[in-house]
C-alpha positions as CSV (number, residue, x, y, z in Angstrom):
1,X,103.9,118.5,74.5
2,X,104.0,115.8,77.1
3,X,106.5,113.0,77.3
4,X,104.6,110.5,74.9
5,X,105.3,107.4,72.9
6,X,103.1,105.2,70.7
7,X,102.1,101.4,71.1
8,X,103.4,98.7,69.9
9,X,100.2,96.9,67.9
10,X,99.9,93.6,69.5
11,X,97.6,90.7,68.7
12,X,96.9,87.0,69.7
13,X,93.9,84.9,70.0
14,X,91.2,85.6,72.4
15,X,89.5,82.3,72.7
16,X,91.5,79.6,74.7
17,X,91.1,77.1,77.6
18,X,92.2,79.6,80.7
19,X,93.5,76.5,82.8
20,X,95.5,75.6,79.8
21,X,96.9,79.5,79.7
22,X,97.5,79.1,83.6
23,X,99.6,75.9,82.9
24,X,101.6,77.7,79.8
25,X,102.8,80.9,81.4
26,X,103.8,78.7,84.7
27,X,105.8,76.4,82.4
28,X,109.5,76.7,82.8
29,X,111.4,79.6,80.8
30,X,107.9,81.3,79.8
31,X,107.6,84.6,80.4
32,X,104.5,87.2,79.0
33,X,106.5,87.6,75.5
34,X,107.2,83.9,75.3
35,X,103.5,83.1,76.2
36,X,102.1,85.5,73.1
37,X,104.3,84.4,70.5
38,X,103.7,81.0,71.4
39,X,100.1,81.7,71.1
40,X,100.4,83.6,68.0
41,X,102.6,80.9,66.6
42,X,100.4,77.9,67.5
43,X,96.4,79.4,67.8
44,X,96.6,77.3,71.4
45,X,97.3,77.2,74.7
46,X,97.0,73.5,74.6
47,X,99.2,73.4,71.1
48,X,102.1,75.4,72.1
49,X,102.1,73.0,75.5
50,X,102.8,70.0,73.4
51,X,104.9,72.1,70.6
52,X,107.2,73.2,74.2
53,X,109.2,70.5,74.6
54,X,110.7,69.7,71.4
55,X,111.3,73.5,71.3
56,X,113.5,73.2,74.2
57,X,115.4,70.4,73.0
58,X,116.0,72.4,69.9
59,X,117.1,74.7,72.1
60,X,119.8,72.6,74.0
61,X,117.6,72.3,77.1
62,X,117.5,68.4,77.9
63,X,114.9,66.8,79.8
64,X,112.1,69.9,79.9
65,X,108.8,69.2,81.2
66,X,105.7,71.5,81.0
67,X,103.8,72.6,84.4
68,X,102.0,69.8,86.4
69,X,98.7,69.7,85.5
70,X,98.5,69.2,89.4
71,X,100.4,72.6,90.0
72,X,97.7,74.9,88.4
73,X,94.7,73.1,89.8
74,X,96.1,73.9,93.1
75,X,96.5,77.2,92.3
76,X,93.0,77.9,91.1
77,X,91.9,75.8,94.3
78,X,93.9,78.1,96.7
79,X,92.7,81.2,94.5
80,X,88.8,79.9,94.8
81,X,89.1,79.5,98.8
82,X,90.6,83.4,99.1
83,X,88.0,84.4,96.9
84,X,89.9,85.5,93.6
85,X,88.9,85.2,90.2
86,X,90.6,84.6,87.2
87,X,91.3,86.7,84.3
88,X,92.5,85.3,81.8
89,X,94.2,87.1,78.5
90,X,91.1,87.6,75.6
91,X,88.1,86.7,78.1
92,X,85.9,89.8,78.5
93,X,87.0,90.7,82.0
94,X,90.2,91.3,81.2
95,X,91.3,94.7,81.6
96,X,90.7,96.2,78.1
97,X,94.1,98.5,78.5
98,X,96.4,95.5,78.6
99,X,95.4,94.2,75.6
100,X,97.9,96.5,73.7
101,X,101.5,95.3,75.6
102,X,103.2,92.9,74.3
103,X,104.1,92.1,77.6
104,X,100.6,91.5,78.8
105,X,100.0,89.6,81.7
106,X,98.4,86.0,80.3
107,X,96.8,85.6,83.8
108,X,96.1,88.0,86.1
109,X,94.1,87.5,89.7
110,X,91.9,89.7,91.2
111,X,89.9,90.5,94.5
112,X,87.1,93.0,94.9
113,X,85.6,95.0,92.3
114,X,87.2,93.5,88.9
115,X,84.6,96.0,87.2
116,X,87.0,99.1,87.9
117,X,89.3,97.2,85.6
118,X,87.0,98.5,82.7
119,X,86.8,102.4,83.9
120,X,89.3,104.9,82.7
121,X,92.3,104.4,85.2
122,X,95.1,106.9,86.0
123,X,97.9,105.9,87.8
124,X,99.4,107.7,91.0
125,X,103.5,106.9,92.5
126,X,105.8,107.9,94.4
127,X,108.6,108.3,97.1
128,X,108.0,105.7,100.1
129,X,109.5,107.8,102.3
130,X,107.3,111.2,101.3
131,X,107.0,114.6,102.7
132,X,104.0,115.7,104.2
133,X,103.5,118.3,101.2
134,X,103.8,115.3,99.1
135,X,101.5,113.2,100.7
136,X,99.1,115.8,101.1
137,X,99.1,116.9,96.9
138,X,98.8,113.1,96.5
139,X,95.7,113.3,98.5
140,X,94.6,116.5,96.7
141,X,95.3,114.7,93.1
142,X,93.3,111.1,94.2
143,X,90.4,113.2,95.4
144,X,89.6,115.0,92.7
145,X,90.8,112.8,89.9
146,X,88.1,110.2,91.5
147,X,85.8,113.2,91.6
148,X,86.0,113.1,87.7
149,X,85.1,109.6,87.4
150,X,88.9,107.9,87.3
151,X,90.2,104.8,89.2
152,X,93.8,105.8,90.6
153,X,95.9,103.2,90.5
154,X,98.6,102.5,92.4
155,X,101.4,99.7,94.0
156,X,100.4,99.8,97.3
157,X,103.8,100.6,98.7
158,X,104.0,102.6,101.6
159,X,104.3,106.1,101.3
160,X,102.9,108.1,97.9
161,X,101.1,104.7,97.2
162,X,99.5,104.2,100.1
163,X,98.1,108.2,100.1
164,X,96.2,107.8,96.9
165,X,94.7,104.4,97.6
166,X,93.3,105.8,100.7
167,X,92.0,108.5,98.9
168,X,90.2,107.2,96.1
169,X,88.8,104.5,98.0
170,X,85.5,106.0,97.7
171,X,85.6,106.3,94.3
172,X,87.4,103.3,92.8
173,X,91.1,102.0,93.3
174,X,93.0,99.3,92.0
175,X,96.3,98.1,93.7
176,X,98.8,96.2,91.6
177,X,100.7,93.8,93.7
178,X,104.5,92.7,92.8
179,X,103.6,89.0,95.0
180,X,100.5,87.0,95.5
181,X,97.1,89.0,95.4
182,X,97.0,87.5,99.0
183,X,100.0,88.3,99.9
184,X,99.8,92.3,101.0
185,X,103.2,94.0,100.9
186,X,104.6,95.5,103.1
187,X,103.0,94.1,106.5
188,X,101.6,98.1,107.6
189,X,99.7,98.1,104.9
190,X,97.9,94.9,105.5
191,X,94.6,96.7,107.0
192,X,94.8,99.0,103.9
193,X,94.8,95.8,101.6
194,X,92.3,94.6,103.2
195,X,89.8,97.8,102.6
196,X,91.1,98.0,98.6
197,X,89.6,94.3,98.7
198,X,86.2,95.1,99.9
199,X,85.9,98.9,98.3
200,X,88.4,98.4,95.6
201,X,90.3,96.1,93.5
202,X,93.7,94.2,94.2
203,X,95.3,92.5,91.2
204,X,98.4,90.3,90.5
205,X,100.1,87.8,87.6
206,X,102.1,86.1,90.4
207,X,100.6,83.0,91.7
208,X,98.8,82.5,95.0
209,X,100.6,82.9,98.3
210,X,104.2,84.1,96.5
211,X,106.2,86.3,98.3
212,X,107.4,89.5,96.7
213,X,110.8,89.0,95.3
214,X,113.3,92.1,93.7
215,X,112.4,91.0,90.4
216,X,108.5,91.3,90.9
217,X,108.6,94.9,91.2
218,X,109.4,95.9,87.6
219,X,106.6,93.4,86.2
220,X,104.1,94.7,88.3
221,X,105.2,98.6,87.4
222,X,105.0,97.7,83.3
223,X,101.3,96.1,85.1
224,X,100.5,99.7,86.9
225,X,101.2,101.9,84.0
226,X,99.8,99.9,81.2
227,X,96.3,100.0,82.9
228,X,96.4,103.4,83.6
229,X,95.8,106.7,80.7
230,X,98.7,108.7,82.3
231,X,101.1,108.2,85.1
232,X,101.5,111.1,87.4
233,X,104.5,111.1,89.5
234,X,104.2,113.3,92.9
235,X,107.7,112.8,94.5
236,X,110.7,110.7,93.2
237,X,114.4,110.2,93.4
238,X,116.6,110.3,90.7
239,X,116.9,106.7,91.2
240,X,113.7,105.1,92.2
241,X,111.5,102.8,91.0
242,X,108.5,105.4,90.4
243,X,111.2,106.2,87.5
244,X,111.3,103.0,86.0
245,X,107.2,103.2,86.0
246,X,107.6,106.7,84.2
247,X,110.1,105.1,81.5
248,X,108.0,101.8,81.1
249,X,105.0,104.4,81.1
250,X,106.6,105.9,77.8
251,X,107.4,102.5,76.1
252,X,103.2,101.9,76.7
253,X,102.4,105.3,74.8
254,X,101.0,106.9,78.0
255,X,101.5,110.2,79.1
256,X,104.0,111.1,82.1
257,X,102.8,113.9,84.5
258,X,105.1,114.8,87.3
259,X,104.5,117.4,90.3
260,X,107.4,119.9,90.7
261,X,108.9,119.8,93.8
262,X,111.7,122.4,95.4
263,X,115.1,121.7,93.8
264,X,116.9,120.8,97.4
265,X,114.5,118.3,98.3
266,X,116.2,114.9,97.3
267,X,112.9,113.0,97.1
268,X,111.6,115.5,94.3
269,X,114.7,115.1,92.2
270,X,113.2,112.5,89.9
271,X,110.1,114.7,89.6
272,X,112.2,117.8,88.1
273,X,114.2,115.6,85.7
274,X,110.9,114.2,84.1
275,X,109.7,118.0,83.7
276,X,113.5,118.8,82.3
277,X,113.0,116.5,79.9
278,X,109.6,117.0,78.6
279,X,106.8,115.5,81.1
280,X,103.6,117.8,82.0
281,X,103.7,119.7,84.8
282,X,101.4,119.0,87.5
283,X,99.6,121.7,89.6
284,X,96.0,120.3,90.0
285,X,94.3,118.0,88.9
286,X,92.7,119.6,86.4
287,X,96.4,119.6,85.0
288,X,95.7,115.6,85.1
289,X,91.8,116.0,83.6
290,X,93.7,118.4,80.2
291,X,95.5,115.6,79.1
292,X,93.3,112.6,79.6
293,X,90.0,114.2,78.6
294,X,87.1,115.0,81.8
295,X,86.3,117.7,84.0
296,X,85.9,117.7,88.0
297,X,82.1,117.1,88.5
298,X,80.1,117.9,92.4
299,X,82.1,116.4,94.6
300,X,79.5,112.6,95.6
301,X,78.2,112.4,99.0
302,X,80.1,110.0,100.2
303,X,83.7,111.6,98.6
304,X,82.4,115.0,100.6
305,X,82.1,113.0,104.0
306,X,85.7,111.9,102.9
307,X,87.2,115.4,102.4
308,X,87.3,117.1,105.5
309,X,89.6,119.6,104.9
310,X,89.3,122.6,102.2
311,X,91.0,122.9,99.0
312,X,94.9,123.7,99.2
313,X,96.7,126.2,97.1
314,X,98.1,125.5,93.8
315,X,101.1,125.0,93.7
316,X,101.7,123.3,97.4
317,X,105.3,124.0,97.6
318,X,105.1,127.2,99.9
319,X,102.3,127.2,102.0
320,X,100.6,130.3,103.4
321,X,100.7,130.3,107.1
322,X,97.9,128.7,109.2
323,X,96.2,128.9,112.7
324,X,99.2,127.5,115.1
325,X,97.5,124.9,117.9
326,X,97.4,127.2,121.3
327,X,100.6,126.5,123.4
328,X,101.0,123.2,125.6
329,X,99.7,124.2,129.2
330,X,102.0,124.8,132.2
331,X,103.8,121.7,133.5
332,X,101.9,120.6,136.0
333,X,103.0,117.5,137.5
334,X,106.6,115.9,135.9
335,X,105.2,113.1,133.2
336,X,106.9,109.8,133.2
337,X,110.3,110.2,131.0
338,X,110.1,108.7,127.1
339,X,112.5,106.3,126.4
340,X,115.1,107.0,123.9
341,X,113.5,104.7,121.1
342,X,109.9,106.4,121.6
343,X,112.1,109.8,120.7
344,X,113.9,108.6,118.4
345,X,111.0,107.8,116.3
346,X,109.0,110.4,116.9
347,X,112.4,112.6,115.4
348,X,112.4,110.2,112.5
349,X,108.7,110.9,111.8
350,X,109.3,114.2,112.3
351,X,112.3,114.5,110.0
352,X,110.4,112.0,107.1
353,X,107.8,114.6,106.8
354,X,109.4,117.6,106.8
355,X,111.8,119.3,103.8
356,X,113.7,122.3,101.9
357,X,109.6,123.7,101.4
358,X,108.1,125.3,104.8
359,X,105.4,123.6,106.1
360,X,103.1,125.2,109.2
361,X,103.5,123.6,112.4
362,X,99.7,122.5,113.0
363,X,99.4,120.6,109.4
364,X,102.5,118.8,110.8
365,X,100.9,117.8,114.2
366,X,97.6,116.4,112.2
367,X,99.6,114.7,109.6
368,X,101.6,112.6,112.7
369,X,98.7,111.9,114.6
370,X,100.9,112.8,117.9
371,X,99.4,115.2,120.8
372,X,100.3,118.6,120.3
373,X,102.2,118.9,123.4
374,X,104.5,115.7,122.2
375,X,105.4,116.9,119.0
376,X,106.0,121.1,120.3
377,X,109.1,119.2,123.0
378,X,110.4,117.2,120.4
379,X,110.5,120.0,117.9
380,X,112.6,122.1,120.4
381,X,115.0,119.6,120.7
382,X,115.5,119.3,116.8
383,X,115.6,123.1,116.4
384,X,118.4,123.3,118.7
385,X,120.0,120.6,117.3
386,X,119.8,122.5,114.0
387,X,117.7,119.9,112.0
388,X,114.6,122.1,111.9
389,X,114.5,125.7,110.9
390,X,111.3,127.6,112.4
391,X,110.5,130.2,110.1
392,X,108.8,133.4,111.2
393,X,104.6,132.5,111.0
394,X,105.5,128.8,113.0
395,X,106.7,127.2,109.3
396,X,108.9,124.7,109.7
397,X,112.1,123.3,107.6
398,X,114.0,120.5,107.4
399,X,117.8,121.4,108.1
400,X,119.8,118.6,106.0
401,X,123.3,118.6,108.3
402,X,126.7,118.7,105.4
């Protein structure tokens, strides 16, 4: 049995003015909770507005004063001319599977397709700074979850994030964003925001054009998980925040799934705690489909187009060998010398994807998008260095140095 927790039953009214709602939850010193047993305790938007202020004097807090009317026209101006929509806590777009936190965002905005709100979601995180094993089961698990009919939804941090949004975007993401739903974060994956917006969904409770602070992150993980069926976790620290989106998972009543990952590799160490203490283990994803109902169906025409490469063994922590690239030619004339920051990074690129689990030489030449020549010279120089161990078949290791 799977790490699981129930809901807490939650309930406030669904009928209410949303510009009213807008102006409640951007009211000083109200957060989600504040906002719903306001509601509850007032039937209004517009009657817990004018209960506010003597509340806060009650309270000690002297000269309060409710949000502008002026502040949240702006806003839904600024939202109207980037083309987001409001949805509002109770309206019928609202995403049915936040209706039962009692944390749920009053407002959220949204670009794209607000109808993948209202599919069965799961979500998909991770380490930022994955292996290339983990990047590719992420891959593996997005494809054929989205193959079954699910929306994978993720934070649209770099890394596992990133991975699955790319590869359910034929079949339906949703990115949760910790700032403004037009503010993508971080800046690399501004061209990958921009594709969720046309082929997917971006959402956010923070307003228009705010920058993502610390503090966002949290809210929009409690955001991530409560939309989703089950959170799958595909490579963590001990201390991360895909952990904090695991507990907060629990809190919801949704199951936590976590891939297993080799017990030297620091960025699977939050993975093989969650399976310590009682998550599901994660080979497949038909692992994923057993717990939240579904089966895999014919892979769609256009998801086909999008999986060039084969299916992968199950479990992906030791890979069987494959078909090394032929060896770089003979130097011909001397090429113009790298300088030491273009090697550098390539080492770091390098290092990032590689870990304790052997990985064959070729994957790791497609996965950095480097020529083949490039990335044979620079893993000669880490070998001798003793940061990469070549195993017999061309598999390579990552050599952590003591």
């Amino acid at each position: 049995m799977g790490l699981t927790s129930k809901p807490t039953p939650h309930h406030t009214p669904l009928d209410d003015d949303p510009l009213e709602c807008l102006r409640l939850i951007r009211s000083r010193r109200v957060g989600p909770v504040t906002w719903h047993r306001l509601m509850a305790d007032h039937g209004t938007a517009k009657a817990a507005l004018a209960a506010l202020p003597e509340m806060a004097r009650s309270a000690g807090v002297e000269n309060y004063a409710i949000c502008p009317l002026e502040v949240v026209r702006h806003e839904m101006a600024q939202a109207r001319l980037l083309g987001a929509v409001m949805l509002a806590y109770g309206q019928a777009s609202y995403p049915p599977s936040l209706c039962d936190l009692p944390d749920a965002p009053p407002v959220l905005w949204a670009q794209g397709d607000v109808t993948l709100l209202h599919r069965p979601m799961v979500a998909m995180v991770g380490a930022r700074n994955a292996s290339s094993l983990g990047l590719r089961m992420a891959r593996r698990l997005a494809e054929g979850l989205g193959q079954a009919g699910l929306v994978i939804v993720s934070g649209l941090a770099r890394g596992i994030d990133a991975e699955a949004h790319r590869a359910a975007m034929a079949t339906g993401t949703v990115a949760v964003q910790a700032g403004g739903v037009d503010v993508p974060y971080p800046d690399e994956n501004t061209e990958l925001a921009e594709e969720i917006r046309t082929s997917g969904c971006r959402i956010s409770e923070q307003p228009m054009g705010m920058q993502p602070q610390a503090r966002h992150f949290p809210l929009r993980n409690r955001i991530v998980s409560g939309l989703s069926r089950a959170v799958v976790v595909v490579e963590a620290a001990a201390r991360s925040g895909s952990l904090i989106t695991a507990r907060t998972a629990l809190d919801q009543g949704r199951d936590v799934l976590a891939v297993p990952g080799h017990p030297f590799d620091a960025r699977a160490s939050g993975c093989n705690m969650l399976l310590r203490d009682g998550a599901i283990l994660v080979r497949g994803p038909q692992d994923v489909l057993e717990v939240v109902g579904g089966q895999i169906l014919p892979f769609p025409q256009a998801v086909a187009d999008h999986a060039a490469s084969p299916p992968e063994p199950s479990p992906p922590e030791t890979l069987p060998p494959e078909t090394l690239p032929p060896d770089p030619p003979l130097p011909g004339p001397v090429p113009a010398r790298r300088p030491l920051a273009d090697i550098a990074q390539i080492h770091s690129q390098i290092l990032a994807r590689l870990g304790p689990s052997p990985l064959a030489e070729d994957q790791l030449i497609r996965d950095l998008a480097l020529p083949p020549a490039t990335v044979a010279q620079q893993l000669l120089t880490l070998e001798l260095d003793g940061r990469v161990h070549r195993a017999p078949g061309g598999l390579l290791s990552r050599q952590d140095q003591g």
